[in-house]
N, C-alpha and C positions, 0 to 999 in steps of 0.2 A: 739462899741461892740467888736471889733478885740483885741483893750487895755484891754476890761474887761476879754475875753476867753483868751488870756497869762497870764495873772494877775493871771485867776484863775486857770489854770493849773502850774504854780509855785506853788501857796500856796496847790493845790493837793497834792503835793511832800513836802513839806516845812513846810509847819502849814497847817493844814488841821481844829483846831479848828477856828482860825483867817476865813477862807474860809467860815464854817459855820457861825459865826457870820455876814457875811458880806450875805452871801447867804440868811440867814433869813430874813434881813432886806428887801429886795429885794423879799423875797416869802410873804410879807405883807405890801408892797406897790401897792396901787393900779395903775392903769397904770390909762394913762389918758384918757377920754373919747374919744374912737375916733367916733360918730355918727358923721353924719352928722346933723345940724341944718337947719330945716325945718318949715315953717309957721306952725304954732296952730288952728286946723280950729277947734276945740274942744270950747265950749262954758265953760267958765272961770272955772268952776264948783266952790266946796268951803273948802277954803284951811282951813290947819291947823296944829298946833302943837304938836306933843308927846315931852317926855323928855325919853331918858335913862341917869338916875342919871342925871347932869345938863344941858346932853347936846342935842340939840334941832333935832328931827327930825322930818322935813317937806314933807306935802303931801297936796291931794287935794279928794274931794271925787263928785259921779257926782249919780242923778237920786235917786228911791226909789226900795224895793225890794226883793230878796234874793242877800247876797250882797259877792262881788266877788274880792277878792283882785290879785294886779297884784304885781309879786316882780319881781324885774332886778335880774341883776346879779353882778358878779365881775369887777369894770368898767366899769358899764352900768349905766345907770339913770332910770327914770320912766317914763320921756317920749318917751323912745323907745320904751315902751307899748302902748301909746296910739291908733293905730291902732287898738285895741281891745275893746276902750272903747265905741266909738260907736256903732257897733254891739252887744254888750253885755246891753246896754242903751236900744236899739231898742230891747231886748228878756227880758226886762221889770227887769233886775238885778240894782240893787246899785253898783257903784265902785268904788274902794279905792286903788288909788296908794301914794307911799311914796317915798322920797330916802334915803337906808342908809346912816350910820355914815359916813363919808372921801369921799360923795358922792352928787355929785348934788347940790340942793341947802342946804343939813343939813349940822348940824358942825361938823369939825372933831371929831374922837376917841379917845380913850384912850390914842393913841399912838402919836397922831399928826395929822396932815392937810396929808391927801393922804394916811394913813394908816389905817389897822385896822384887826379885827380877824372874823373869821367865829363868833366866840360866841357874838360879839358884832351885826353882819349882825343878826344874830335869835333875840336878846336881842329889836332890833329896830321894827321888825315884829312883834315879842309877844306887846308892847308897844303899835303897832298900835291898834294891836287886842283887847286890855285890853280898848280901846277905843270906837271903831266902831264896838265892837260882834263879835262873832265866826263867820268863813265864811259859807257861803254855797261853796265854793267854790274857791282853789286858781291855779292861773295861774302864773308860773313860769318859767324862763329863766335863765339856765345855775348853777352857782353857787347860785341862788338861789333859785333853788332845794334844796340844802344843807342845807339850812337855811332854809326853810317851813317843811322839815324833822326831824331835830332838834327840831321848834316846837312842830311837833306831839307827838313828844318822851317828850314834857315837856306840852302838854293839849292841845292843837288845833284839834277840829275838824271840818274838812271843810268833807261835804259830797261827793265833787269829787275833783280832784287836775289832774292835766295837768302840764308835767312837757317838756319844749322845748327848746333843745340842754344839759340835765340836766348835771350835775359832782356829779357823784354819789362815784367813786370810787378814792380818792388821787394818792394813791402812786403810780399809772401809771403815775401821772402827774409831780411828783417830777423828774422822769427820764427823762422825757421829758427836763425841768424845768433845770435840767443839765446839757443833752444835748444842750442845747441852748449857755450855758454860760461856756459851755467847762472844770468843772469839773467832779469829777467821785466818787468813792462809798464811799471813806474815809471823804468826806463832804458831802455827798447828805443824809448818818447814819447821821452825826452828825447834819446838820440843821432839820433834819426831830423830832430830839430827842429836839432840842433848840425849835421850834415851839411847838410841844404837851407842854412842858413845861409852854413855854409865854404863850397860849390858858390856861392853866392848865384844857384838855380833852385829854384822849387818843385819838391817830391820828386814832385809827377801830373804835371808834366814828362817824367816818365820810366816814367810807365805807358803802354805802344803804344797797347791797346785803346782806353783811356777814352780820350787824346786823339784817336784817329782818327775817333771821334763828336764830335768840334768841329772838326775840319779840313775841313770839306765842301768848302775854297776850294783843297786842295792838291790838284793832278793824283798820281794815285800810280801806280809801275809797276807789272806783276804781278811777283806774288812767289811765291815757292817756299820753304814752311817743313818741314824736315825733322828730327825729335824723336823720339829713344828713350823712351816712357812712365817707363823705369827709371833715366833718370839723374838723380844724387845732384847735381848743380852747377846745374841750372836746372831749372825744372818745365815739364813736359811742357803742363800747362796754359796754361801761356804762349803756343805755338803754337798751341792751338786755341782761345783767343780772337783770335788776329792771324784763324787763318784765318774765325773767322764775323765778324769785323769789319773786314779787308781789302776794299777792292772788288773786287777779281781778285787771287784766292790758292789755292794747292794745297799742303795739307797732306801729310806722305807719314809714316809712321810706320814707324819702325825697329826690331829687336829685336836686343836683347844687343849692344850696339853702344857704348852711357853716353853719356858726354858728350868722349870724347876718340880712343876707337874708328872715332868718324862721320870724322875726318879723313881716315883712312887706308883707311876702306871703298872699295873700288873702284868699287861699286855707287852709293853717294854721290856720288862722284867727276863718273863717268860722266851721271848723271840732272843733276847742276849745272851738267855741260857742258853736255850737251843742251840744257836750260832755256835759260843764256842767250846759244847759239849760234844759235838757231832766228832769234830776232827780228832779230839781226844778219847773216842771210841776207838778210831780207824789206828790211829798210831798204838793202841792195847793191841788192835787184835796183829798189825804188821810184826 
């Protein structure tokens, strides 16, 4: 890391497009999974395949229902969901998790083994969806927020959505992102301009807040954002502009929990059930 932040503060100074080229490739690589690997007390449930264009994304799906899909995140998998799937089993839902493209056990992306774009993470979810029905409800982690938001903006309607530790808003995170790697704004413009490119979406595409002040036309479900102030992976800000610019949203804030703790919180767990059990009582008994 020390080699990489010299490296990039020369080409700061020196070639700042070279810096962005290299920065890019690094802002769409995925990191590697860091969970921990833990026994499967979950019963097999049953697997299966989607295709985006040829290439294969795998999932498993568990019970019968209103049916409730789980999305990871940015270097996450889908079995870091599974603590949910039980509970949500037991409140009488269907469940469907998957893992994207450069993820888990599906095949790389467009880009390679370990790479890939936010549009192809939504491209793998719509896919699912075109599979296994519209949700009644999706539960999401982190950057995969991002991507269940995307689908709504392209026909997804789940009637409640839960979104926890979400990345609603980028370009906080490119500075961060920077900061890390020790350059500074004459590469941080220009990878930011090389990414919207390779995605080919504008980068305010993928700020929640500001585009939910131009959606007036989309019905939106209520949502449930829940966010440790203290975690290091997405900013806590992120959720509290969804929730004053949500039409119907409840923020819930967490402590000592970061951004990988909330999966396995029980308390989590249980409030997410809750959330999007309630409404799939109301729509049985209508």
């Amino acid at each position: 890391m020390l080699a990489a932040r010299a490296a990039f503060r020369a080409l700061e100074r020196l070639a700042p497009g070279l810096g962005a080229r290299w920065a890019e490739r690094l802002w769409l690589t995925v990191p590697p999974f860091r969970g921990k690997a833990r026994a499967d007390v979950l019963p097999p449930g049953k697997p299966f395949t989607v295709y985006v264009e040829d290439r294969a994304v795998r999932g498993r799906t568990w019970g019968t229902g209103p049916v409730v899909y789980l999305v990871h995140g940015w270097g996450g998998t889908s079995s870091q969901l599974h603590p949910f799937v039980a509970p949500l089993l037991t409140a009488g839902h269907r469940v469907v998790t998957f893992d994207a493209l450069s993820h888990g056990a599906s095949d790389p992306g467009l880009l390679g083994p370990r790479r890939t774009t936010s549009p192809e993470m939504t491209d793998a979810l719509t896919a699912v969806v075109a599979v296994h029905g519209q949700p009644h409800a999706v539960i999401a982690h982190s950057f995969g927020a991002s991507s269940t938001f995307s689908a709504l903006r392209n026909g997804m309607r789940p009637a409640r959505l839960v979104f926890l530790a979400p990345m609603a808003q980028p370009t906080p995170l490119t500075v961060d992102f920077a900061a890390a790697l020790g350059f500074g704004e004459r590469i941080r413009t220009r990878m930011i301009e090389r990414v919207a490119r390779r995605v080919g979406t504008p980068w305010d595409d993928y700020d929640m807040p500001a585009q939910l002040t131009q959606l007036t036309q989309l019905s939106l479900p209520p949502l449930l954002t829940v966010h440790d102030p203290a975690d290091r992976e997405t900013h806590y800000a992120d959720s509290v502009a969804l929730a004053e610019t949500w039409p119907d949203a409840e923020l819930v804030t967490v402590e000592d929990l970061g951004h990988w703790r909330l999966l396995r919180d029980q308390d989590t767990i249980t409030r997410a059930v809750d959330f999007v059990t309630v409404r799939a009582s109301h729509e049985h008994v209508s």
